[in-house]
C-alpha positions in Angstrom: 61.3 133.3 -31.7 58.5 131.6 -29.6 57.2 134.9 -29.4 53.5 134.8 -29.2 51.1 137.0 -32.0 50.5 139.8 -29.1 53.5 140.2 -28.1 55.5 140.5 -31.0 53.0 143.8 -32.4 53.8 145.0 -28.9 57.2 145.2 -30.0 56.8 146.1 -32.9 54.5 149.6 -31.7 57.1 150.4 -29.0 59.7 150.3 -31.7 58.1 152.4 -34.2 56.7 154.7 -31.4 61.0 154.8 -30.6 62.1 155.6 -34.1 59.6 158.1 -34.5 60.2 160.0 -30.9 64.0 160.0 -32.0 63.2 161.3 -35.8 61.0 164.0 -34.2 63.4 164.9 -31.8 66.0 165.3 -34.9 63.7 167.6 -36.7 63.1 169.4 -33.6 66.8 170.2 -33.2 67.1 170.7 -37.1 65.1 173.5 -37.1 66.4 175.1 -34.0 69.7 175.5 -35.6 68.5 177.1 -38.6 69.5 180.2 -39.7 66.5 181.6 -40.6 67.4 185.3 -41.5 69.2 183.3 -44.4 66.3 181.1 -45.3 64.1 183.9 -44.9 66.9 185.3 -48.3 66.8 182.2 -50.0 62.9 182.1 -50.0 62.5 185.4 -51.2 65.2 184.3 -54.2 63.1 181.6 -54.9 60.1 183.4 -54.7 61.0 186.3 -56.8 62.6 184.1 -59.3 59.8 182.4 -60.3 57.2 185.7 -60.7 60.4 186.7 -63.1 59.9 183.0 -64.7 56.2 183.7 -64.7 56.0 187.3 -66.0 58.5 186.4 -68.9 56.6 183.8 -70.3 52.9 186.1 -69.8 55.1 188.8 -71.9 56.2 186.2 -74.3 52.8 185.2 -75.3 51.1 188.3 -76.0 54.0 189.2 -78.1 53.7 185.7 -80.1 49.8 186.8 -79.8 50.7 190.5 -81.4 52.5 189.0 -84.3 50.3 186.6 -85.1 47.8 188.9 -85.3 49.4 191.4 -87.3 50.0 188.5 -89.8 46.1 187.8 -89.9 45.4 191.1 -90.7 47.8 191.3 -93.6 46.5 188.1 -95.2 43.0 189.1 -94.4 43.6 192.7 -95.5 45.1 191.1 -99.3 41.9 189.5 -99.3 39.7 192.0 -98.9 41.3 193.6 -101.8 41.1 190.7 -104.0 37.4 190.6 -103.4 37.1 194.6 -103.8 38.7 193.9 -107.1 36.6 191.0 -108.1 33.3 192.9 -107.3 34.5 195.4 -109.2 35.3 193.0 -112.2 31.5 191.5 -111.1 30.0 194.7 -112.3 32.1 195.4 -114.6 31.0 192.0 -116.8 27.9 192.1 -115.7 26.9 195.7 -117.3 28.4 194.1 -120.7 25.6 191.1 -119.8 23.0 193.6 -119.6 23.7 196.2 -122.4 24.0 192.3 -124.7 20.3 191.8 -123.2 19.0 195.3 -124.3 20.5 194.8 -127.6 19.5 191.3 -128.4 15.6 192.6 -126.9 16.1 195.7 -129.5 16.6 193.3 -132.2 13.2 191.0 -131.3 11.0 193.5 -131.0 12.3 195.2 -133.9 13.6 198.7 -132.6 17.2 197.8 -134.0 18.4 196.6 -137.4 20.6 194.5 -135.9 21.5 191.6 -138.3 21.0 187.9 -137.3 24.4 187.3 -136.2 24.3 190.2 -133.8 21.4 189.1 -132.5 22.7 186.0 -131.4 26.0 187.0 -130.1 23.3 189.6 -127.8 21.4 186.7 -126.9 24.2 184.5 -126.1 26.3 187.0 -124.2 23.3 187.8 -122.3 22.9 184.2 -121.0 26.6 184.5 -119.8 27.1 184.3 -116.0 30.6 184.6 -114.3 31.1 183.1 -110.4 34.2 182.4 -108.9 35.3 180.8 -106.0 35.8 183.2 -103.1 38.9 184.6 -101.1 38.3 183.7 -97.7 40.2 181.3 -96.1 41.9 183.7 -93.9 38.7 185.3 -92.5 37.4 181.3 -91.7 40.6 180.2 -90.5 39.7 183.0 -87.9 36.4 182.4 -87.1 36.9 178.6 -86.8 39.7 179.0 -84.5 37.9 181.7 -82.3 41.0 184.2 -83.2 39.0 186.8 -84.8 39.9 189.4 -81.8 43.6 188.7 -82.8 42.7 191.8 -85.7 43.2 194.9 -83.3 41.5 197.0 -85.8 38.5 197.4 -85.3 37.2 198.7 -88.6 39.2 195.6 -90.6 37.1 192.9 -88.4 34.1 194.6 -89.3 34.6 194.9 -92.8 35.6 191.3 -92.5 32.4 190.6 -91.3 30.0 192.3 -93.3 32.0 191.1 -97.0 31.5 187.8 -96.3 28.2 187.6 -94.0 27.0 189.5 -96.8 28.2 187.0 -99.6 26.8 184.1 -97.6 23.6 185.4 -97.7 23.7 186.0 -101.3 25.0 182.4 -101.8 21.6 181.5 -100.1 19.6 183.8 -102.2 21.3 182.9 -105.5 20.5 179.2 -104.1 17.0 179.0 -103.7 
């Protein structure tokens, strides 16, 4: 335009300056004619709406939170009786291991006529040792996830706790 370099950024302020006195303006006169008694309304709507929005999903979480905890406690609760049982069974076999050992040290040392075949079935059974895998995947699944305080009773966690801390430090013991 044969426009020199000052000139033209002087035109191009004072135009920019223009377009935003007249945008301003616009605004200016936008939010004079508001009704604001109705945007005040629709606020409030919107507002409101999302607490609703909020406290819906807060209550639908603790209730997936409740279920899944009851359903730890019934799987950890079936396997707390599956270890009761297997303790129980644990005794059980190993009284028969012992009363085999009395007998078969009877028989040495000459205090029992057993004959030579009981003797050795004595001696044998009272080598015998029984160990079986543990029941306890629901009570680590818990404890590796941090969801132990999913189990609202109090006496079940516990319990939890002390069956299989305890068996770990028998594991250790049996180990050395």
């Amino acid at each position: 335009i044969g426009c020199r370099d000052g000139q033209a950024v002087v035109v191009a302020i004072r135009s920019s300056s223009l377009w935003s006195r007249m945008n301003l303006r616009r605004i200016v006169e936008h939010v004079r004619k508001l009704d604001w008694p109705a945007f005040g309304i629709e606020l409030l709507v919107v507002i409101v709406g999302v607490f609703i929005g909020l406290q819906v999903s807060n209550w639908n979480v603790e209730r997936e939170a409740r279920q899944r905890g009851a359903m730890f406690a019934e799987r950890l609760k079936a396997d707390l009786r599956e270890e009761a049982w297997h303790y129980q069974l644990q005794i059980e076999y190993s009284r028969d291991v012992l009363a085999s050992a009395e007998r078969a040290v009877d028989a040495l040392s000459g205090r029992s006529d057993d004959s030579n075949e009981a003797l050795l079935v004595s001696a044998y059974r009272a080598t015998q040792y029984k160990q079986r895998a543990r029941r306890r995947a629901t009570y680590d699944e818990l404890v590796s996830t941090g969801t132990l305080g999913l189990i609202k009773s109090q006496t079940l966690r516990n319990t939890a706790l002390q069956v299989y801390n305890l068996m770990q430090g028998l594991q250790a013991i049996a180990n050395e």
